[in-house]
C-alpha angles and dihedrals in degrees: 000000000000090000094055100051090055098050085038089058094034089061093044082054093053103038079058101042099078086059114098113270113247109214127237109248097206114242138222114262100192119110114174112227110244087250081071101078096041090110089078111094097196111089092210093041094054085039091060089037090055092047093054088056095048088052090063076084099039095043092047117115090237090067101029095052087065093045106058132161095230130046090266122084122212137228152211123027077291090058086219119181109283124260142226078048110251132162138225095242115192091304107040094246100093131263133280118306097004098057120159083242093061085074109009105063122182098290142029109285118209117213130211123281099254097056125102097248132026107233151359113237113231135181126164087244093039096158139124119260122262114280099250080057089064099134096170117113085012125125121242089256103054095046077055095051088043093057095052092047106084088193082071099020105060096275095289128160112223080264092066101038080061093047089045089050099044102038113017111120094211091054091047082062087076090071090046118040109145138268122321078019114117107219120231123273108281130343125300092248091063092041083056088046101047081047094044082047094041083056092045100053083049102278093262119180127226114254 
């Protein structure tokens, strides 16, 4: 089985290696800590100014490249189209015959040193968002709006946003995604403190 999964990755890695490299923008790694912006004595101001720090980590390429607003996901710091093309298919994980797991296993995959890319990124639920989760062309207050709203957020209280943020495996991806992959902004600690503190402080949206 081992075995499988190796050539099955190796051939995803070849098929791909003929396709232009995309190069890493590096990222900021900075994330201000939610005591930061105790000095704002307006509980709804600090609220929307939490939240715009907290969206360094939403509005990263590692997380919006999972969450478009067509079937097909995007790639790289550029968030470029994939490639090879592959679609969403009616559970977000692709269709027959051309499935995200083809290429994406249960863990990140290095490659060798002479291909075009590093590594492939893997996860056991490696999948895109739903599609009412699409964040992608949309304004920081709408993605806000949207993540309040359990109708396009998977049908999460702001309890459980928090919890999804702050606990969730296929989120902490985003701080290790493999090599030539540059990590979101902070830890995930300090992404589920800045969102506890943003609904603490009344979960207000940025304009």
């Amino acid at each position: 089985m081992r075995a499988a999964i190796v050539l099955t990755s190796l051939a995803c890695a070849t098929a791909l290696a003929s396709i232009h490299s995309f190069a890493q923008t590096p990222q900021s790694s900075g994330l201000h800590d939610p005591s930061t912006f105790a000095s704002i004595s307006d509980p709804a101001a600090r609220s929307r100014a939490l939240f715009t720090e907290a969206a360094k980590v939403i509005m990263n390429p590692r997380c919006m490249n999972c969450h478009p607003a067509s079937d097909r996901p995007t790639q790289g710091n550029d968030m470029h189209a994939h490639m090879p093309p592959v679609t969403r298919g009616d559970a977000g994980d692709g269709v027959p015959g051309n499935t995200c797991g083809a290429c994406h296993t249960d863990h990140n995959f290095t490659l060798a040193e002479h291909a075009s890319y590093r590594s492939i990124p893997g996860h056991p639920r490696w999948s895109l968002a739903p599609i009412e989760m699409a964040w992608q062309g949309k304004s920081l207050g709408e993605i806000c709006l949207q993540l309040k709203d359990p109708k396009r957020n998977g049908g999460r209280d702001l309890a459980l946003l928090h919890e999804h943020a702050a606990t969730d495996d296929l989120i902490a991806w985003g701080w290790q995604p493999g090599a030539g992959r540059d990590p979101s902004p902070g830890t995930q600690q300090l992404f589920g403190a800045l969102v506890q503190a943003w609904i603490d402080t009344g979960a207000q949206c940025p304009s």
